[in-house]
C-alpha positions in Angstrom: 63.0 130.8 138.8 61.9 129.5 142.2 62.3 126.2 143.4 60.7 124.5 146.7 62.9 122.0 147.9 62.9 119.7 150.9 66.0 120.4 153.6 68.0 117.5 152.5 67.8 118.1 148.3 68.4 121.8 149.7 71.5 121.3 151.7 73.0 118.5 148.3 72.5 121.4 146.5 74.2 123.6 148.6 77.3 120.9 149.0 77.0 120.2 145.0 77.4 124.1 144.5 80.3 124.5 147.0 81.8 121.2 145.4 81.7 122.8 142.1 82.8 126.7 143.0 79.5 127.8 141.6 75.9 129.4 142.4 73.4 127.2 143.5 71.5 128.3 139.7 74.7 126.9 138.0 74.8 123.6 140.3 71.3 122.9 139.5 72.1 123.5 135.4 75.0 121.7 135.8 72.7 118.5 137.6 70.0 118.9 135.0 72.7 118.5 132.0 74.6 115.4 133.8 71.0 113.8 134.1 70.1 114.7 130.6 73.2 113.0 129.4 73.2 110.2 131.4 69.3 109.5 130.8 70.1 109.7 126.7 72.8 106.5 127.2 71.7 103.5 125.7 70.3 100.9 127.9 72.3 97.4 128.1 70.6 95.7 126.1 70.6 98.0 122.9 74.7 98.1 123.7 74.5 94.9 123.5 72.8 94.2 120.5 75.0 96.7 118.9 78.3 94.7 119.7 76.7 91.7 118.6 75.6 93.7 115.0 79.3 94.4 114.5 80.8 91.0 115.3 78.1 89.9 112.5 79.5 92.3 109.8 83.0 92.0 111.4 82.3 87.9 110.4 84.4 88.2 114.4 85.0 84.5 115.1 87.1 84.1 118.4 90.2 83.0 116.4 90.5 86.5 114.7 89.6 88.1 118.4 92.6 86.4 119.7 94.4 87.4 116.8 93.5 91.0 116.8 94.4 91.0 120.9 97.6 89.9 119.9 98.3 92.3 117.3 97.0 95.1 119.9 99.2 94.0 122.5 102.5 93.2 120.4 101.8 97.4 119.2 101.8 98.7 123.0 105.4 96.9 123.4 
């Protein structure tokens, strides 16, 4: 595979694959697979939405937040 790219993506490449200790193929790979990952992430408000889902089943009222805080930090002691 050939790829065209301006000076400056060219020399972040170059950095990236000297960063990492690998060819400038496995740098690009490497990039593609962060972005892929990264671009899969649910967006705020689904995250959201999710947490709020779970405090709804949960029946979470702030009381038994508190108490469950408690009960998490009394365990780390």
């Amino acid at each position: 595979m050939t790829l065209d790219l301006d000076p400056k993506t060219s020399q972040l490449l170059v950095r990236l694959a000297n960063l990492w200790r690998v060819s400038k193929e496995e740098a690009v790979r490497r990039a593609l697979e962060q972005a892929g990952v990264a671009s899969s992430k649910p967006d705020l408000a689904t995250r959201l939405a999710a947490l709020s889902e779970l405090r709804l089943r949960l029946n979470l009222t702030p009381a038994k937040a508190e108490e469950w805080q408690q009960a998490v930090r009394n365990a780390r002691r």
